[in-house]
N, C-alpha and C positions, 0 to 999 in steps of 0.2 A: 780653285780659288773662288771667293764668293764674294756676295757683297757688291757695289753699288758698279757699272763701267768707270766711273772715275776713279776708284777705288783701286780696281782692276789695272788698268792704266799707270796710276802711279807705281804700285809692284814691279808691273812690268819694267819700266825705265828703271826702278832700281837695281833689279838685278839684270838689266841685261838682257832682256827676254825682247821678239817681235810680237807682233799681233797673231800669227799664224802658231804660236806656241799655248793662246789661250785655248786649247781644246776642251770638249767636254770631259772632263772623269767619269767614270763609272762610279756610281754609289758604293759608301760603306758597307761592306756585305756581302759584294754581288760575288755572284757562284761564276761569274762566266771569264772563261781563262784564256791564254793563249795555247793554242797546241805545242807540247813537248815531244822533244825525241826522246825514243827508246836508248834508256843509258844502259851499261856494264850490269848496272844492277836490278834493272828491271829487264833483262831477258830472260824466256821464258825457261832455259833449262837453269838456269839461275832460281827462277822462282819454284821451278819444283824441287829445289835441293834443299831451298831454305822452309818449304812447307814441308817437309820432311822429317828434316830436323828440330823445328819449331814445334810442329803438333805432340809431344810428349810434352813437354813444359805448360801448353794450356791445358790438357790433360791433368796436368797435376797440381796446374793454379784451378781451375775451374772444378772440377770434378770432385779433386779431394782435397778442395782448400789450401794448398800451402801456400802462403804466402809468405810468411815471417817464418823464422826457423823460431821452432820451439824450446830449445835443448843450448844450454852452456857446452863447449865444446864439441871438436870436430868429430867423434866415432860417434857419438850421438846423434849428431846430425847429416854425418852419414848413413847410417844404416838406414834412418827414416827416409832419405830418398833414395837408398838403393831398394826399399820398400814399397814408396810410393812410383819408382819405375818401373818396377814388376807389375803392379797392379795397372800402372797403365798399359804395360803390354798384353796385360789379361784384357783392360777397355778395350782393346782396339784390335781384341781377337774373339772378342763375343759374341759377332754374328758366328763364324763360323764354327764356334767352339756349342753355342744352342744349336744349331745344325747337325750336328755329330752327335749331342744329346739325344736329339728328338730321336735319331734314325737309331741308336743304341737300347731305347726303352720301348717295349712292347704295346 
């Protein structure tokens, strides 16, 4: 609350508030939080199952743009992501697939 201790004061008595409820705030902004517990969903086998699963879809937002479906109708737009999930399984087999290259060419 801001503004003048009279100010302050009269709020207070309006709604009911003591003097020991004037505390400071923390600023608009401020980064600084109270410690949370680890919930259901932030456990860590939890988090690797959803990076898992997650990482082909920025694969395929990121990498080869889909965002918007391009195509009226469904087999159209299926095949374009059972297209663009291949290819992500090629991104995300490229180191070792250049690997097996190198050692294959003379």
């Amino acid at each position: 609350m801001g503004g003048s201790p009279a100010r302050r004061a009269c709020f207070r008595v309006c709604l009911g508030q003591t003097a020991a409820d004037d505390t400071p705030r923390l600023p608009f902004g401020s980064t600084r939080r109270t410690p949370t517990r680890r919930t259901a969903s932030t456990h860590p086998i939890q988090l690797r199952n959803r990076k898992l699963a997650e990482h082909p879809f920025r694969v395929i937002k990121r990498q080869f743009g889909h965002v918007k479906v391009r195509y009226r109708g469904l087999a159209k737009n299926t095949t374009e992501l059972m297209t663009l999930f291949a290819a992500a399984n090629l991104w995300r087999a490229r180191k070792p697939l250049m690997r097996t290259m190198a050692e294959l060419r003379p």
